[in-house]
C-alpha positions in Angstrom: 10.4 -12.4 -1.1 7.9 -14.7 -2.5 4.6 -13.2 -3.9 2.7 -15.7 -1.0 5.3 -13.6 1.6 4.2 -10.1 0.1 0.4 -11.0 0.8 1.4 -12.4 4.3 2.5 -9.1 4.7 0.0 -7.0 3.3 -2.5 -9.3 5.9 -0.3 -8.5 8.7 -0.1 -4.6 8.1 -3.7 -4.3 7.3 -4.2 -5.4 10.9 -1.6 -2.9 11.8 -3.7 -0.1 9.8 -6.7 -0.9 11.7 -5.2 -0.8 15.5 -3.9 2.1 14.6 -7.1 4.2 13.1 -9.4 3.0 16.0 -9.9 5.8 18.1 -6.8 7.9 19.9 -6.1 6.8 23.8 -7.6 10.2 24.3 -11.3 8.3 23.6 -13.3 6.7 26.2 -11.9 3.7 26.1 -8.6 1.6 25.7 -7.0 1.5 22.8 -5.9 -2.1 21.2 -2.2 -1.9 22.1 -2.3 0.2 24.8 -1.4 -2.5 27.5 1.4 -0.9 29.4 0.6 2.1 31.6 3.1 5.1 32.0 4.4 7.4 29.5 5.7 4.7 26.5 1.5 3.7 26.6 1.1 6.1 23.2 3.8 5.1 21.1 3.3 1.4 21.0 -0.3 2.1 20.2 1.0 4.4 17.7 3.1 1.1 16.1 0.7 0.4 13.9 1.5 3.3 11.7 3.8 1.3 10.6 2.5 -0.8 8.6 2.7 2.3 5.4 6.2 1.9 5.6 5.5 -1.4 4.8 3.0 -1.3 2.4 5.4 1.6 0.4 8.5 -1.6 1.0 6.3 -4.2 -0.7 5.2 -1.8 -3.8 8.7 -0.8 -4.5 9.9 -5.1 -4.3 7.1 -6.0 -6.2 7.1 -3.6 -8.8 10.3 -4.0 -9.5 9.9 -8.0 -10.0 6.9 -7.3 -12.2 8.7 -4.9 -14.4 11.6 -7.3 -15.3 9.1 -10.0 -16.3 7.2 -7.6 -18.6 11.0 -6.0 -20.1 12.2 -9.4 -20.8 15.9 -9.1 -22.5 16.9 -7.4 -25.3 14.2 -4.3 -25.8 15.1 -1.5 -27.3 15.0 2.1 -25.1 11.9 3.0 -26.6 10.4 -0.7 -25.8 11.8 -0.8 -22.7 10.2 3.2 -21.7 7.0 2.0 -23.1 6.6 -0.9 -21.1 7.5 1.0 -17.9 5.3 3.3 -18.1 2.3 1.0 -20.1 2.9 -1.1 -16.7 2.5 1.6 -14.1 -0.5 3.3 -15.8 -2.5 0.0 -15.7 -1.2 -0.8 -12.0 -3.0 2.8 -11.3 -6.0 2.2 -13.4 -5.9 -1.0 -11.5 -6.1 0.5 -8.1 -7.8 3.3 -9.0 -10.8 1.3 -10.0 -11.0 -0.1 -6.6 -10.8 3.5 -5.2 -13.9 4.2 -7.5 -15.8 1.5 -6.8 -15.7 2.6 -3.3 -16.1 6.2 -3.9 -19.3 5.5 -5.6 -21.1 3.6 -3.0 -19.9 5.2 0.4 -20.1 8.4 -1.0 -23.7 8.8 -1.9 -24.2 6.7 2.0 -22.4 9.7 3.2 -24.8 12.7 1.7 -27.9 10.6 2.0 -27.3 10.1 6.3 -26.2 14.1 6.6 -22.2 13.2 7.0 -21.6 15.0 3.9 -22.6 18.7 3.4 -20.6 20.2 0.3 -21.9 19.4 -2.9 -19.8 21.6 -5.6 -19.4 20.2 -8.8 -15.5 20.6 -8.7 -15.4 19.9 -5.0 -16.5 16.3 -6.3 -14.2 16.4 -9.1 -11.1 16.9 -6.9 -11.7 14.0 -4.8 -13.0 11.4 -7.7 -9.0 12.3 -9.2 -7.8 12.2 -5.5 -7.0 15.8 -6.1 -8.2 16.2 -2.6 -9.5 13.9 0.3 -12.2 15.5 1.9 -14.4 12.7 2.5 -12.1 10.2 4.1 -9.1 11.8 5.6 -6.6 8.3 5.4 -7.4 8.1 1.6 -4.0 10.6 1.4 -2.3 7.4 0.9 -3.6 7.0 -2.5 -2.0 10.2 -4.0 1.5 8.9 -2.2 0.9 4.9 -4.3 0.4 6.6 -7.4 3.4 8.9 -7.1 5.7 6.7 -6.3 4.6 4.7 -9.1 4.8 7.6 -11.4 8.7 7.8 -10.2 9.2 3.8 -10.7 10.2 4.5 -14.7 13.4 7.1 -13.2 14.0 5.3 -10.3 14.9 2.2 -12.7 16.7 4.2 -15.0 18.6 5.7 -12.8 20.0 2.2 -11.5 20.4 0.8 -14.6 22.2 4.3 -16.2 24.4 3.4 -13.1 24.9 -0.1 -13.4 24.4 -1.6 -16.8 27.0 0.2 -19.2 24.5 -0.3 -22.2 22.5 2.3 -20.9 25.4 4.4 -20.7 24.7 6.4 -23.3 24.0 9.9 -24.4 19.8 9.1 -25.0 19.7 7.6 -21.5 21.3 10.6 -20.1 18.6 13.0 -21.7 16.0 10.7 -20.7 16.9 10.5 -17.4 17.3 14.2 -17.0 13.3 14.7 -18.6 11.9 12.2 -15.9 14.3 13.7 -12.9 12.6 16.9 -13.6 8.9 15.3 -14.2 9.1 13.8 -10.5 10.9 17.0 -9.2 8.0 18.7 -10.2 5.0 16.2 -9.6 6.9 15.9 -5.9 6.8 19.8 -5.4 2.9 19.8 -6.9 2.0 17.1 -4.7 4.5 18.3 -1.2 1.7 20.6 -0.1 -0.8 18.8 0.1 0.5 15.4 2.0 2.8 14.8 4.8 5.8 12.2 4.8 6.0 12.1 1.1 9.8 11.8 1.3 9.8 8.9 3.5 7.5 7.1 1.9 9.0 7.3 -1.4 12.4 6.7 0.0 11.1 3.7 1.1 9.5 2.6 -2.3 13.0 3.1 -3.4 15.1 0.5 -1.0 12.3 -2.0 -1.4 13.1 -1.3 -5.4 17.0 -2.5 -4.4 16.1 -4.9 -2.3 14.5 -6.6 -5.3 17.3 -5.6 -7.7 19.6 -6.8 -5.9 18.2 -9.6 -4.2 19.4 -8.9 -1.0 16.8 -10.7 1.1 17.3 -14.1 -0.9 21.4 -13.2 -0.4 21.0 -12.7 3.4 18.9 -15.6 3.7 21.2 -18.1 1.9 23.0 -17.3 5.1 20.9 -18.2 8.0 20.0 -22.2 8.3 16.1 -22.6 8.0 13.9 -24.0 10.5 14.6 -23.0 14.5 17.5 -20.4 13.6 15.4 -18.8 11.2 12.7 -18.2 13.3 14.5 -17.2 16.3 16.4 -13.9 13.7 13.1 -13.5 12.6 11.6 -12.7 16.2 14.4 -11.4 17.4 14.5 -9.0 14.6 10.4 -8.0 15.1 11.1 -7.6 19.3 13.8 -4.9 17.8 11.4 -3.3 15.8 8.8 -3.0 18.1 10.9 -2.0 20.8 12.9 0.5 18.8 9.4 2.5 17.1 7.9 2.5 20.1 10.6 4.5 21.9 11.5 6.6 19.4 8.0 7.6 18.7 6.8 11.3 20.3 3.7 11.6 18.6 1.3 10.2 15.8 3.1 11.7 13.1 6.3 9.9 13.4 7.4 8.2 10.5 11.1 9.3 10.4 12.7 5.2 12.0 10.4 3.4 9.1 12.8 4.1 6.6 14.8 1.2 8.6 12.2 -0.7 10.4 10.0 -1.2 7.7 12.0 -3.1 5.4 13.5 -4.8 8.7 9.9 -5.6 9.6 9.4 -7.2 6.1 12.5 -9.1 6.5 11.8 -10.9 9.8 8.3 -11.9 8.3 10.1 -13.7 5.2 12.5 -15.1 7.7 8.9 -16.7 9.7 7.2 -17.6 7.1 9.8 -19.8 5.0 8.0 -22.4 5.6 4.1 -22.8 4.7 1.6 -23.0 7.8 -1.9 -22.5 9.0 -1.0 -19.1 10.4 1.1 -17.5 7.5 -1.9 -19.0 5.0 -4.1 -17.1 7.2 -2.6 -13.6 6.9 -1.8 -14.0 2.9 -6.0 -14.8 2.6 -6.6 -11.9 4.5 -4.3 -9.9 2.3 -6.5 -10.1 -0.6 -8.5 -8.1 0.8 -6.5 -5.5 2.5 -6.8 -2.8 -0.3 -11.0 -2.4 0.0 -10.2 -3.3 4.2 -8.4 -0.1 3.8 -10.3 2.5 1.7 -13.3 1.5 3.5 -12.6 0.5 7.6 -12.5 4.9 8.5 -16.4 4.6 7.3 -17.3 2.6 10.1 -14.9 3.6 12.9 -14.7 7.4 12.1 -17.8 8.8 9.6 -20.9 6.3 9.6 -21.0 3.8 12.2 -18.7 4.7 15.2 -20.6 4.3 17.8 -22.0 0.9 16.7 -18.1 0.1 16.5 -17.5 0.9 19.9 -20.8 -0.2 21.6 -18.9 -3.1 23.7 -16.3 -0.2 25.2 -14.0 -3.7 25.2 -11.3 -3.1 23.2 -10.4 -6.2 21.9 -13.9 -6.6 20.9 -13.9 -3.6 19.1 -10.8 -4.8 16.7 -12.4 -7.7 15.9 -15.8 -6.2 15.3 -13.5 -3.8 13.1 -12.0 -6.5 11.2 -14.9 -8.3 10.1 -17.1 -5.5 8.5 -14.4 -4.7 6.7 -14.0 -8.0 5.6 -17.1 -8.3 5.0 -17.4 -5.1 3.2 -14.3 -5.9 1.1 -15.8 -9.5 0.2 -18.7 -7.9 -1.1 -17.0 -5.2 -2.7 -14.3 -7.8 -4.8 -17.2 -9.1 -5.8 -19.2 -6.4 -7.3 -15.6 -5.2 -9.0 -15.2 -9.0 -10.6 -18.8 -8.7 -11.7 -18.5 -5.1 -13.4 -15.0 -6.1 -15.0 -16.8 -9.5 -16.7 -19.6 -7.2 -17.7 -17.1 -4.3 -19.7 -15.3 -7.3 -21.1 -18.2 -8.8 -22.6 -19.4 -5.6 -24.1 -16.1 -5.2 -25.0 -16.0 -8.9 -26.7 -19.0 -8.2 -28.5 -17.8 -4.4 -29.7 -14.7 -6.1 -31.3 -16.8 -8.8 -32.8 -19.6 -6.4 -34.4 -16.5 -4.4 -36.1 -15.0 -7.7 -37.2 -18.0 -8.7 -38.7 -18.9 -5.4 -40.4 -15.3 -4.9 -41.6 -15.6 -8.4 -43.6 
C-alpha cells in the first residue's frame, strides 16, 4: 500500500463515516443508502460503519512503515524502545492538537447557543484529555487511536521477540512482559468506557502484519494489472458489501470487520494501481478527513441539524454534509498551519536569545 493508496482510503471511508452518522432510518426522511426496501434496508445503511475498521487497518500499516524508517538498522534495544515510543507520542501530540483545535472553537459555539449546560471545572478537564466525551458522542474514537498506538511499541516487540533471533534474548523477554502488562492494564482502564475496543485493536494489529510482512505487495505480484486487477478488486468490494450487510443486526455490529476491513482496503489498492482523476480525488479529500471527522456530528447532530436536513432529499443532504465539513476542515488546517508557524517562530527566536546570551 502506497502512502497515495492510504489517503485514497482515508477519502473513501470518511464518506463512509458521514452516510453513516446522518440521521437513523427511524428520522423523517431516507437515509443515503437505504435504497432497497424490506428487512436488509438497515444494514446496508449501517455499511458505513465500516469505514473504523478501516481507519484502525491503515493506522496499524502505516505505523508500522513509519517506525522502520525511523529504527533504521543496527539500534541498540534502548535506541530502538526510545524511538518507538518518541514516534507514537508525537503521532498523539500530532493528532491530539487537531482534537484541540477543534475542542476550542466548537466548544465555546456549543455553551454560547444553550447546547451545552455543564460547566464543572473537571467535567471540562475529562473531555480536553478525552477522559470522557460528553460533548460529541463519536469523539470515542479518539481514546481507541491513541490506545492502539500506545500498544504499537509491544505489538512490535512481540513480532520481532518472535521472529528475529537477536531479540531473543533475556532483556527482550522482561521488556516484553512490562509492556504486556502496561496495555493489559490501559485495555482494562479504558474497557469500560468504550465499546468494540478488541476489534478495533485486533485490527490495528493485522494491518501491523500486513505491513511486516508485505502481504498486499506479495498477493499483488500475483494478479496481472490493468482489467484483471480491477475486476478482483470489484469483485472483492461486491463481497464485502454483500457480506456486512447481511450479517449486520443492528448499529453496533462490528464483529465481520475484522475480515472485511482489511479485505476492503485490499480491493481499493487493487483499483487504484493505477493513477486517475477519481482515485486523485478521494486521496485530496483525505487530507482532510481527520477535522471532516471531529467536526461533521456538529452540524448533523448538535448545532445545525435542521439546516442539514432542510431539503428532506437525501442525497442532498450528504452532499450538503460533505461540504461544510470540508469547508470547516479547510479552514480549520488552516488556522492549525498558522498556530504551528507562530510557536515555531517563538520558538526560533527563544533558542536564538539563549544562544546569544550564552556567548
Amino acid at each position: 500500500m502506497t502512502k497515495k493508496q492510504s489517503s485514497i482510503l482515508y477519502g473513501i471511508s470518511i464518506l463512509l463515516m458521514l452516510s453513516y452518522h446522518l440521521p437513523s432510518p427511524n428520522t423523517d426522511y431516507t437515509p443515503v443508502l437505504k435504497f432497497i426496501g424490506g428487512g436488509i434496508a438497515h444494514p446496508i445503511a449501517w455499511f458505513g460503519a465500516i469505514c473504523i475498521g478501516i481507519y484502525a487497518f491503515i493506522s496499524g500499516y502505516g505505523m508500522y512503515c513509519t517506525l522502520q524508517k525511523a529504527k533504521g538498522n543496527g539500534n541498540s534495544l534502548r535506541n530502538r524502545e526510545r524511538i518507538s515510543y518518541g514516534l507514537v507520542g508525537k503521532r498523539i501530540l500530532k493528532f491530539m492538537r487537531k482534537y484541540w483545535i477543534v475542542f476550542c472553537i466548537f466548544v465555546p459555539i456549543g455553551y454560547a447557543i444553550g447546547v451545552y449546560q455543564e460547566k464543572d471545572f473537571l467535567f471540562l478537564f475529562e473531555n480536553i484529555v478525552f477522559y470522557r466525551f460528553d460533548f460529541n458522542e463519536n469523539w470515542w474514537y479518539v481514546k481507541q487511536y491513541v490506545f492502539m498506538l500506545l500498544t504499537l511499541p509491544f505489538i512490535d516487540m512481540f513480532f520481532d521477540f518472535i521472529f528475529q533471533k537477536q531479540y531473543r534474548t533475556c532483556s527482550c523477554a522482561v521488556l516484553l512482559a512490562v509492556q504486556a502488562i502496561f496495555s493489559a492494564g490501559l485495555f482494562y482502564f479504558l474497557a469500560p468506557m468504550y465499546t468494540h475496543g478488541v476489534y478495533y485493536t485486533l485490527i490495528f494489529a493485522i494491518g501491523y502484519l500486513c505491513a511486516r510482512f508485505s502481504v498486499f505487495s506479495r498477493l499483488q505480484a500475483h494478479i496481472p494489472a490493468g482489467l484483471c486487477s480491477g475486476l478482483i478488486g470489484w469483485i472483492l468490494l461486491a463481497i464485502v458489501f454483500a457480506t456486512r450487510s447481511l450479517m449486520a443486526r443492528n448499529t453496533g455490529h462490528r464483529g465481520s470487520d475484522v475480515v472485511l476491513a482489511p479485505i476492503f482496503c485490499f480491493a481499493v489498492c487493487l483499483l487504484t494501481r493505477k493513477d486517475g482523476k477519481i482515485s486523485g480525488g478521494f486521496a485530496w479529500l483525505g487530507k482532510y478527513s481527520v477535522y471532516m471527522y471531529l467536526t461533521h456530528s456538529f452540524y448533523c447532530t448538535y448545532f445545525f441539524r435542521d439546516f442539514i436536513i432542510v431539503t428532506r432529499i437525501p442525497v442532498l443532504i450528504y452532499l450538503q454534509l460533505i461540504v461544510i465539513s470540508l469547508l470547516t476542515s479547510a479552514i480549520l488546517l488552516f488556522i492549525e498551519k498558522y498556530l504551528c508557524a507562530f510557536f515555531a517562530r517563538g520558538r526560533a527566536i527563544i533558542t536564538a536569545r539563549r544562544k546569544a546570551g550564552q556567548s
